[in-house]
PAZAPA-4460 file (N, C-alpha, C; in steps of 0.05 Angstrom, whole numbers, plus 32768, in hexadecimal, padded with zeros to 4 digits):
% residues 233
    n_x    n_y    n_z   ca_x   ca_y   ca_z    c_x    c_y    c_z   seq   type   mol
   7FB0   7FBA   81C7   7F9E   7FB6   81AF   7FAF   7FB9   8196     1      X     A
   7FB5   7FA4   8188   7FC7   7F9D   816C   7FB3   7FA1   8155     2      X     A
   7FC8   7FAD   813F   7FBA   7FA0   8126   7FAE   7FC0   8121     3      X     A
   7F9F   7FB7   8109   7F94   7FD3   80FE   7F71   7FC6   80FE     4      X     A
   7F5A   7FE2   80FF   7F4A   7FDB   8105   7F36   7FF2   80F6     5      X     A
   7F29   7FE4   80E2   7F1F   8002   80D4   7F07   7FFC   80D6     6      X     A
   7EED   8006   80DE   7ED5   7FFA   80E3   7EBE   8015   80D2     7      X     A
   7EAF   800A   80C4   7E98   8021   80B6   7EA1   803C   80A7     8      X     A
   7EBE   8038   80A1   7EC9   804D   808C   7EB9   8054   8074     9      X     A
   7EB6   8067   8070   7EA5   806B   8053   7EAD   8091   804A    10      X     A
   7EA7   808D   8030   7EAE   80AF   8021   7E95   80B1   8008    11      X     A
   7E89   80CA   800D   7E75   80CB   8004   7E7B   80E9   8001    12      X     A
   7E81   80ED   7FDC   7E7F   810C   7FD4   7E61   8117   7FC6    13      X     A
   7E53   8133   7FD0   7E40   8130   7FD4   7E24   8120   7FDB    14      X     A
   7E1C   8117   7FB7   7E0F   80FC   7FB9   7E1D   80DE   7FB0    15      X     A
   7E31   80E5   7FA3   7E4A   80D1   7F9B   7E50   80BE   7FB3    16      X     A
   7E48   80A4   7FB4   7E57   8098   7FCF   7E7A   808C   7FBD    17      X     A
   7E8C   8097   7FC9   7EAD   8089   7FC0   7EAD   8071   7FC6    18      X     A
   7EA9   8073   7FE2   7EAA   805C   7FFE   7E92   804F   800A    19      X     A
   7E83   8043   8003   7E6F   802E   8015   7E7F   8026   8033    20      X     A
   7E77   802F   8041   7E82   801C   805F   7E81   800C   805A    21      X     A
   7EA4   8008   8066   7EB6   7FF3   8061   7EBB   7FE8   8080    22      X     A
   7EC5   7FD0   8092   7ED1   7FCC   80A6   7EE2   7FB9   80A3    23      X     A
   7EFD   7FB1   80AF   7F0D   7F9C   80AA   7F1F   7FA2   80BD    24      X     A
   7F2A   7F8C   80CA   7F4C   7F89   80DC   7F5F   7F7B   80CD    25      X     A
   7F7A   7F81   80D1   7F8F   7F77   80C7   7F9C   7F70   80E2    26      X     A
   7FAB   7F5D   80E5   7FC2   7F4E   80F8   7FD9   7F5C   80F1    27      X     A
   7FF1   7F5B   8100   8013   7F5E   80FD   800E   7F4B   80E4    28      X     A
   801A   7F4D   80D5   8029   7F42   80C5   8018   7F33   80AC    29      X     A
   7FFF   7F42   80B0   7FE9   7F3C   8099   7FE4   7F4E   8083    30      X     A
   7FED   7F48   806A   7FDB   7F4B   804D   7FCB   7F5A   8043    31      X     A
   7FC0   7F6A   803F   7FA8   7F6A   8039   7F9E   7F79   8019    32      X     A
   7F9A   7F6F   8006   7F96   7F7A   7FEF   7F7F   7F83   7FE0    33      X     A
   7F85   7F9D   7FD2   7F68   7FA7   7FC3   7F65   7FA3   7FAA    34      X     A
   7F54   7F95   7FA1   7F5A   7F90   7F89   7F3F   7F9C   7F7D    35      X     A
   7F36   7FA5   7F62   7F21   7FAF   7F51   7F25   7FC0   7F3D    36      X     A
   7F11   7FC3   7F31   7F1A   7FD7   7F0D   7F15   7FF9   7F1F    37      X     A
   7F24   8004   7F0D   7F1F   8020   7F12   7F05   802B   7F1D    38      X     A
   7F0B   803E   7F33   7EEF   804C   7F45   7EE1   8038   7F52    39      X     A
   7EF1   8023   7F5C   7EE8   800F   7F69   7EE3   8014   7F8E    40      X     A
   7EF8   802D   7F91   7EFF   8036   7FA9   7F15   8031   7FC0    41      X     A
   7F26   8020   7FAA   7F42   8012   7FB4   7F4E   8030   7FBC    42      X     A
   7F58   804B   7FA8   7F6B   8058   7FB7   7F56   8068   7FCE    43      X     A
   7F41   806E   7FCA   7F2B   8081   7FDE   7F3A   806E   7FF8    44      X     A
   7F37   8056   7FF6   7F3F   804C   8010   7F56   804B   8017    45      X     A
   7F68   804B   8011   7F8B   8052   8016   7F8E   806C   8020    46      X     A
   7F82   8079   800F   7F88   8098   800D   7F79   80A7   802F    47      X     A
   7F5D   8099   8036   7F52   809C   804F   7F67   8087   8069    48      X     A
   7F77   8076   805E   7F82   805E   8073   7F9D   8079   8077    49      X     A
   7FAB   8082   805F   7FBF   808A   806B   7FC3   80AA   806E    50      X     A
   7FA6   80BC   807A   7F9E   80CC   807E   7F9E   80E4   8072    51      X     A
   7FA1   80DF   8056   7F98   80F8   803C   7F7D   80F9   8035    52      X     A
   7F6F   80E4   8037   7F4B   80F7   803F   7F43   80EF   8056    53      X     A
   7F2E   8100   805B   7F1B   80F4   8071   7F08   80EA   8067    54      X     A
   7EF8   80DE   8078   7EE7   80C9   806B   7ECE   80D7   8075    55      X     A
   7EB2   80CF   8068   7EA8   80DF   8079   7E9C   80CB   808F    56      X     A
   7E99   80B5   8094   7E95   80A7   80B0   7EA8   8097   80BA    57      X     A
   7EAB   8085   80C9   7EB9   8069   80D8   7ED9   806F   80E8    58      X     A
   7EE1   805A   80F3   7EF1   8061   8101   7F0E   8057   80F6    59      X     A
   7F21   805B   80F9   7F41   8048   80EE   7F53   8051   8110    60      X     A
   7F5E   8032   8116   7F75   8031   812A   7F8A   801C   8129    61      X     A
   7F92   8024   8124   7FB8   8012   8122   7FB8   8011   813D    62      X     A
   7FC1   7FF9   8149   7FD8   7FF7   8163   7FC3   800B   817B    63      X     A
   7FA5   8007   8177   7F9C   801B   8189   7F9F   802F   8189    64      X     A
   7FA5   8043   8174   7FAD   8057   816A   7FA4   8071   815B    65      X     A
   7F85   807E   8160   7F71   807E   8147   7F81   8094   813C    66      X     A
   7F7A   808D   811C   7F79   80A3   8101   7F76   80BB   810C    67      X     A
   7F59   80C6   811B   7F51   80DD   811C   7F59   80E7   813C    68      X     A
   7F5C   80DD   814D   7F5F   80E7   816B   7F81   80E8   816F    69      X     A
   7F8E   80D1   815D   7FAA   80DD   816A   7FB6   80E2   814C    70      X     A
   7FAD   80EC   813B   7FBB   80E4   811D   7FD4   80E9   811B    71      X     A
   7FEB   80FF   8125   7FFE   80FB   8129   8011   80E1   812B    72      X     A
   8012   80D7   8146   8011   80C0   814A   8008   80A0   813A    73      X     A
   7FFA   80A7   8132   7FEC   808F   8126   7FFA   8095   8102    74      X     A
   8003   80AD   80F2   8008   80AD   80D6   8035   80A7   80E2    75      X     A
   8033   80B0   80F7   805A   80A1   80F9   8054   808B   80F6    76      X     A
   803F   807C   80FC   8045   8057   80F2   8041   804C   80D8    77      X     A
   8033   8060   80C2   8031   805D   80A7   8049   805C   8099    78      X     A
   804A   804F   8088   8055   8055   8066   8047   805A   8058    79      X     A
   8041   8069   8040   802C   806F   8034   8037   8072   8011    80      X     A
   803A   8060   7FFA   803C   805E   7FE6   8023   8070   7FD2    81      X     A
   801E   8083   7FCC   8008   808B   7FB6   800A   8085   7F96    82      X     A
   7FF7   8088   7F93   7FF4   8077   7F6D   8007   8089   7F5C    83      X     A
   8002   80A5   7F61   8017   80B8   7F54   8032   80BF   7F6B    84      X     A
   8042   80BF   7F4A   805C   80BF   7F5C   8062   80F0   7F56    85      X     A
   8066   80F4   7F77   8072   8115   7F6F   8082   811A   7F7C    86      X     A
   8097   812B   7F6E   80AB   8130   7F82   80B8   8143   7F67    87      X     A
   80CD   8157   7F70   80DF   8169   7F5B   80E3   815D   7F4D    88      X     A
   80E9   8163   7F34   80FE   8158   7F18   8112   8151   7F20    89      X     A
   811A   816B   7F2C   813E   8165   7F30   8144   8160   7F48    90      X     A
   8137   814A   7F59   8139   814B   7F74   814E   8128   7F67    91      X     A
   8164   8122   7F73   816F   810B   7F6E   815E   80F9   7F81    92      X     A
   8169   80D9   7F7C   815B   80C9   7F88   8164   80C4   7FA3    93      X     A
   8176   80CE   7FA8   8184   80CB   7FCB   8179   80EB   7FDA    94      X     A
   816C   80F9   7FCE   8168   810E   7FDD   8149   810C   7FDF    95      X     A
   8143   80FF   7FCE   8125   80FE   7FCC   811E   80E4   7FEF    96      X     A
   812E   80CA   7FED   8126   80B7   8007   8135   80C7   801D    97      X     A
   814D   80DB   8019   8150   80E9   8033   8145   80F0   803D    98      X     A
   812C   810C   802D   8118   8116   8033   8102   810B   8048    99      X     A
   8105   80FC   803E   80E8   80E0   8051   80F6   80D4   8069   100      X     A
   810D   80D0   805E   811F   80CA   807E   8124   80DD   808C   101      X     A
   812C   80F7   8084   8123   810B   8098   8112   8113   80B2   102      X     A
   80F6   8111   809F   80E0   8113   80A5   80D8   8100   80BC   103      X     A
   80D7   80DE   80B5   80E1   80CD   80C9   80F4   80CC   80D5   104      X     A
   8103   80DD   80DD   8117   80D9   80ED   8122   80BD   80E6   105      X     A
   8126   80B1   80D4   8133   8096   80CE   815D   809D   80CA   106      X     A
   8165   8086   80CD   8181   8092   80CF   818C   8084   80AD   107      X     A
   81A2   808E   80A6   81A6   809F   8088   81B3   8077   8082   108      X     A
   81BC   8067   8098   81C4   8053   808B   81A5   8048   807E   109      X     A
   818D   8046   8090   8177   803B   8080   8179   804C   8064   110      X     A
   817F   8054   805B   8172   8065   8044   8187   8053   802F   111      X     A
   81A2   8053   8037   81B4   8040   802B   81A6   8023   8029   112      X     A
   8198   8019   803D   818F   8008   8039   816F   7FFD   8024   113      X     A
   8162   8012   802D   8152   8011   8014   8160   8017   7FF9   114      X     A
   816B   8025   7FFE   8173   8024   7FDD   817E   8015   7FC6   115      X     A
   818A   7FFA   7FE7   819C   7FE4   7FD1   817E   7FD3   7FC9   116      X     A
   8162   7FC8   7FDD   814D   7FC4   7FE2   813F   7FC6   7FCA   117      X     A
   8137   7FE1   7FC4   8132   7FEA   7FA4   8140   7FF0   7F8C   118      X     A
   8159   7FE0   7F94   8162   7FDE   7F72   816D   8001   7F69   119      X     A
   8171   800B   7F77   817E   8026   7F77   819C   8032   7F78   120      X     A
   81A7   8026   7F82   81C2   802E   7F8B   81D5   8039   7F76   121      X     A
   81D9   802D   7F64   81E3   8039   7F49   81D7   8055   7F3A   122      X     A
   81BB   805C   7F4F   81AC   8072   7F42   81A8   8087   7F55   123      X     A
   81BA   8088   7F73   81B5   8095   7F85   81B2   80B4   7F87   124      X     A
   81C7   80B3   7F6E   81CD   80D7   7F6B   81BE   80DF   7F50   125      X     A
   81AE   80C9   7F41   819A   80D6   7F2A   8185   80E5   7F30   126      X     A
   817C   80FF   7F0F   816B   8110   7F1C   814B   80FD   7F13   127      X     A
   813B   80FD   7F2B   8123   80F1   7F28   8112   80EB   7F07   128      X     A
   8119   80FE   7EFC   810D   8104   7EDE   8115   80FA   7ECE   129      X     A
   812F   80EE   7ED3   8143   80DE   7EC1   813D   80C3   7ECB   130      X     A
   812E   80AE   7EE3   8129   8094   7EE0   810D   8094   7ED2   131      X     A
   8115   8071   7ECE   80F6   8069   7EC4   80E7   8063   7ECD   132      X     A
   80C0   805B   7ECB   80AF   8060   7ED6   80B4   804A   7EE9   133      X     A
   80BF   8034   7EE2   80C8   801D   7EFF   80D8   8023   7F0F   134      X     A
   80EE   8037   7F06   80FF   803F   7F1F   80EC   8052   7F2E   135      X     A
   80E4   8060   7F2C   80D5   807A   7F38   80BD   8073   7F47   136      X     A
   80B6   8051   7F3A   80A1   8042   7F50   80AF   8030   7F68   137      X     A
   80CA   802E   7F5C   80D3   801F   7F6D   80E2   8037   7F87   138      X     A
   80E0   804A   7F80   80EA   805F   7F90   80D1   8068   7FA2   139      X     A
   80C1   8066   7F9A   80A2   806C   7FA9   80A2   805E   7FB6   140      X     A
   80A9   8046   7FB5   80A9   8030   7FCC   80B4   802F   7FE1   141      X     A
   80C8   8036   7FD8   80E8   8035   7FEC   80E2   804D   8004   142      X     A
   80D8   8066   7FFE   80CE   8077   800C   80BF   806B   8020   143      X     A
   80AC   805A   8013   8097   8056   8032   80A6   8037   803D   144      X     A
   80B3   8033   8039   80C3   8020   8048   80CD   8028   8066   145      X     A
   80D9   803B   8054   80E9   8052   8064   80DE   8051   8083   146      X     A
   80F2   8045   809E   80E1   8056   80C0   80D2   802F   80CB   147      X     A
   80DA   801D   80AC   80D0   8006   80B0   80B3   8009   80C4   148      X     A
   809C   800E   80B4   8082   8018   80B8   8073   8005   80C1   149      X     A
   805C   800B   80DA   804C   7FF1   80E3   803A   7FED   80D0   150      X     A
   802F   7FFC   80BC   801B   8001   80A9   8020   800F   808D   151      X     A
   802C   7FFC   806D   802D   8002   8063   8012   8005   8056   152      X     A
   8012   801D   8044   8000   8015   802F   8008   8025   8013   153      X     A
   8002   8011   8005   800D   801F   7FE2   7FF1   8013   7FD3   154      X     A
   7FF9   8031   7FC2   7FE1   8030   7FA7   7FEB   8023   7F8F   155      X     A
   7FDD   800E   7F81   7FF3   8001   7F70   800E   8006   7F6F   156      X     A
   801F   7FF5   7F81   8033   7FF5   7F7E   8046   7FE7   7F6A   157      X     A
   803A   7FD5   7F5E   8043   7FCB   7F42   8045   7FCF   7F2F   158      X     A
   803E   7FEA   7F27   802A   7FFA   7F0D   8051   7FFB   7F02   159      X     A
   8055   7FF8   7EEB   8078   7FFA   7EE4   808A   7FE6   7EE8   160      X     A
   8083   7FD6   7EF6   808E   7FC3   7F00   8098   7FAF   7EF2   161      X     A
   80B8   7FA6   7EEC   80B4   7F8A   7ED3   80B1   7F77   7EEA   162      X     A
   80B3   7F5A   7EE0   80AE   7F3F   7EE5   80BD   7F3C   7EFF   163      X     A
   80D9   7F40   7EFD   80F1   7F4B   7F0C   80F0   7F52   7F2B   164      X     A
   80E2   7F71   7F24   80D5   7F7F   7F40   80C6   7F77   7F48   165      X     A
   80B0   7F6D   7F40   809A   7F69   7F45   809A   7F51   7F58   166      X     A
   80AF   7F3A   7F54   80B7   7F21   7F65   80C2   7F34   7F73   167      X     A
   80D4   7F48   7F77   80E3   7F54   7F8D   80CD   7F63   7F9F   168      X     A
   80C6   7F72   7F96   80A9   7F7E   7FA4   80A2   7F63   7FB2   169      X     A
   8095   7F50   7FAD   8084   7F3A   7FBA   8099   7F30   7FD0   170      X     A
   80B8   7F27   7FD4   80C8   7F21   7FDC   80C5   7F3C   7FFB   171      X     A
   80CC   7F51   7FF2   80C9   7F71   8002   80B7   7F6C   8010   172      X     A
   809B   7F6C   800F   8087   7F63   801B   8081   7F52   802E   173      X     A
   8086   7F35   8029   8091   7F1A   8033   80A0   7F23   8048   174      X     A
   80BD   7F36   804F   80CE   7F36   805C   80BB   7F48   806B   175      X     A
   80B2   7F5D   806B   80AD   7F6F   807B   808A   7F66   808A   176      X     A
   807B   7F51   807C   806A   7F3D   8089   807A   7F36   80A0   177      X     A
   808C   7F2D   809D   808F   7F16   80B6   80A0   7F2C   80C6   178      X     A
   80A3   7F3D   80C4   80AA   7F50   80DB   8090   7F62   80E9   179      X     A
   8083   7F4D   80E1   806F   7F5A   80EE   8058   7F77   80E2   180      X     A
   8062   7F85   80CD   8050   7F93   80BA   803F   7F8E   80B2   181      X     A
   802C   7FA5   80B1   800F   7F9A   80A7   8010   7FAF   808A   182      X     A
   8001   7FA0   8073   8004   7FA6   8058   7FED   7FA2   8046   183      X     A
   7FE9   7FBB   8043   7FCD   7FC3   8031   7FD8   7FCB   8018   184      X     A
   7FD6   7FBE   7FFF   7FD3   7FCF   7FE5   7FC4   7FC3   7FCF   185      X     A
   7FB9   7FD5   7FC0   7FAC   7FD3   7FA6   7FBE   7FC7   7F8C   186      X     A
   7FAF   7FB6   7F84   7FB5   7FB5   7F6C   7FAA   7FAB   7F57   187      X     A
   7FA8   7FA8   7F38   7F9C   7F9B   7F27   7FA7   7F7D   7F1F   188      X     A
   7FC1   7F7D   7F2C   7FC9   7F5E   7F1D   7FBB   7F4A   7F31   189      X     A
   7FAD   7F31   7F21   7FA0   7F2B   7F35   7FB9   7F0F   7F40   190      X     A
   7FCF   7F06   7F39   7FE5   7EF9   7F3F   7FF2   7F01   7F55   191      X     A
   7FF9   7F17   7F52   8007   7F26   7F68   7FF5   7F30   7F83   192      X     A
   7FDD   7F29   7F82   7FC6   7F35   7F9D   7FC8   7F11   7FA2   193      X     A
   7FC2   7EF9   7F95   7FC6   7EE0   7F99   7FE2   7ED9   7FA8   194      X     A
   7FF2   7EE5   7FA2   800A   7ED9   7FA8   8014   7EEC   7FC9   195      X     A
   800B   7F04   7FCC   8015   7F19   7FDD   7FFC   7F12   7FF2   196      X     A
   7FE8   7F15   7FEF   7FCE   7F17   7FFE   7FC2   7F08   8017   197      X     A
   7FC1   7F0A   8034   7FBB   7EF6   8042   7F99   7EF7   8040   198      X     A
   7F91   7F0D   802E   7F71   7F16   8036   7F6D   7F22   8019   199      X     A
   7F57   7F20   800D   7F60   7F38   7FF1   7F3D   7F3D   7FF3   200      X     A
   7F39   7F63   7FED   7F23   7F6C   7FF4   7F1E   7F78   7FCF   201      X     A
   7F05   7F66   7FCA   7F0A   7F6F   7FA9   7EEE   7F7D   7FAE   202      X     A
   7EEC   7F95   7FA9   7ED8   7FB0   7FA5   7ED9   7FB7   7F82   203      X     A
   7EBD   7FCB   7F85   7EAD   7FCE   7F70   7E98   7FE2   7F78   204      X     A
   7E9F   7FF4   7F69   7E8A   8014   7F6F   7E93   801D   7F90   205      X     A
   7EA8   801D   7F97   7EA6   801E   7FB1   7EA7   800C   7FCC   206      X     A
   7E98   7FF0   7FBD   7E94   7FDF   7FD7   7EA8   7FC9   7FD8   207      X     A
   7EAD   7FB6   7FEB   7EAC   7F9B   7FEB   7E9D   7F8E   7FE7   208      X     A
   7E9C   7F7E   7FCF   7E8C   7F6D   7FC1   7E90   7F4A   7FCA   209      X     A
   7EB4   7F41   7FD4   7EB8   7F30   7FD9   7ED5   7F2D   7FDE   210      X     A
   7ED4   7F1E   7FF8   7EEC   7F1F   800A   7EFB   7EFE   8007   211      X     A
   7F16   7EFE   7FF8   7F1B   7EE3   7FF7   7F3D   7EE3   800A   212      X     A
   7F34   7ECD   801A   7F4C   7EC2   802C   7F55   7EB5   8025   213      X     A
   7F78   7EB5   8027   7F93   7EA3   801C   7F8B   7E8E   8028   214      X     A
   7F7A   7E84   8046   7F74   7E73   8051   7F5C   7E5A   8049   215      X     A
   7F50   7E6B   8036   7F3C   7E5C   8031   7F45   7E3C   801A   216      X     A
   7F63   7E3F   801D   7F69   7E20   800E   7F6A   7E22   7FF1   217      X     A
   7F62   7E34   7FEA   7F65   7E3E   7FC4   7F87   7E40   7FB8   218      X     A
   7F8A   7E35   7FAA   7FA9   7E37   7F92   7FA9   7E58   7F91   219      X     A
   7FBD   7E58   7F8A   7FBE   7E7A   7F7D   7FAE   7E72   7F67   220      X     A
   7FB7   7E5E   7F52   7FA3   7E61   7F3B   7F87   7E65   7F39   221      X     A
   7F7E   7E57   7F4F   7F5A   7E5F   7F54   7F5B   7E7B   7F62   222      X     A
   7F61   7E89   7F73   7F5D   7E98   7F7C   7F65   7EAF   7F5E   223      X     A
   7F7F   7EAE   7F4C   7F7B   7EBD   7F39   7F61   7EC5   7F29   224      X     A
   7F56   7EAF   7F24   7F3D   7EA2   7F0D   7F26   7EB0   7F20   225      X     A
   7F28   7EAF   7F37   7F12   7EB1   7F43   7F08   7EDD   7F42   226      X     A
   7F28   7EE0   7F43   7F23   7F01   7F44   7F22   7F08   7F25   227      X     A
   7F29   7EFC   7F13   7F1C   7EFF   7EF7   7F0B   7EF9   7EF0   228      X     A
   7F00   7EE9   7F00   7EE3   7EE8   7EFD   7ED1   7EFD   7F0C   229      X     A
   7EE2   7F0B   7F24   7ED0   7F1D   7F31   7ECC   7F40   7F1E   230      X     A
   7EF1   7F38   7F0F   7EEB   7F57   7EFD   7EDC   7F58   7EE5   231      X     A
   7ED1   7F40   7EDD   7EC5   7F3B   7EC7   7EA8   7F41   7ECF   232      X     A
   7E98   7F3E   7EE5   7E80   7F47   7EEC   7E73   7F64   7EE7   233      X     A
***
């Protein structure tokens, strides 16, 4: 049993619903993007996909794998990108992806290798506090790369980003699609969910309001127009 499989997820604080039950599958090597304005429930759902809350109903399984019965198991196949970036001041940037390669047991040439990946290498031995908000996003990245993950997921990962990265990011993506990765992240640009997206899940108060497929024969240009038209509602 392939693929990821999230069926009736939902988060509900007291009377606050975060999360409306949600269900959706992703394939190897499929897309999948969140797009909506703030408190929409894009990170509630990242944050429950890559097991920093619980939800309070439904089920999640990677690879046959569930969230809650083997979670162990099932969070070694994540990458997990968050909206805020934390780590020490003075932790440099090669001690900071060691750290995570540690942890994954990944071996120290990958870390060399992400690093040329993210545009880093000239900044290996800087202290974190000293890059800029794009390097430090682009370092957030590189982390969940890290262990080459069956299941990324990042919270705006573009947020800092110039013109530059941002084609490199989409390029990153693309490569690790066709190896088979499955790729969930949020974002507001609605270009970059057009251009990255095999599926894009655009929510509002919580829900899915409307689910648009790269398949359905749309330009990027309509599919842009179409989600500015959905944030405008």
């Amino acid at each position: 049993m392939t693929g990821l499989k999230v069926k009736g997820v939902s988060k509900v604080y007291k009377e606050k619903t975060a999360l409306s039950p949600l269900s959706f599958q992703a394939e190897e090597g499929e897309c999948i993007v969140l797009c909506g304005g703030n408190g929409a429930g894009k990170s509630t759902l990242l944050s429950i996909l890559a097991g920093v809350l619980p939800p309070t109903d439904g089920t999640v399984t990677l690879h046959g794998v569930s969230l809650w019965r083997e979670r162990e198991q099932y969070l070694s196949y994540i990458g997990y990108m968050p909206d805020e970036f934390q780590a020490p001041p003075m932790m440099t940037v090669w001690e900071f992806l060691s750290y995570y390669a540690s942890l994954r047991k990944v071996p120290w040439e990958q870390v060399e290798e992400t690093l040329r990946d993210i545009g880093l290498e000239a900044q290996k031995h800087e202290w974190i506090k000293r890059l800029s908000k794009g390097m430090r996003q682009r370092l957030l990245f590189g982390q969940s790369l890290l262990g080459h993950p069956a299941l990324l997921l990042l919270d705006e990962p573009t947020n800092g980003l110039d013109p530059f990265w941002i084609d490199r990011f989409i390029d990153i993506l693309n490569q690790r699609k066709n190896e088979g990765t499955i790729i969930i992240f949020s974002t507001h640009m609605m270009d970059v969910a057009a251009d990255a997206g095999d599926m894009i899940l655009f929510m509002k108060n919580g829900a899915v309001v409307q689910r648009i497929k790269a398949t359905d024969g749309e330009s990027k240009e309509q599919t842009v127009w179409q989600l500015l038209a959905l944030h405008r509602r």
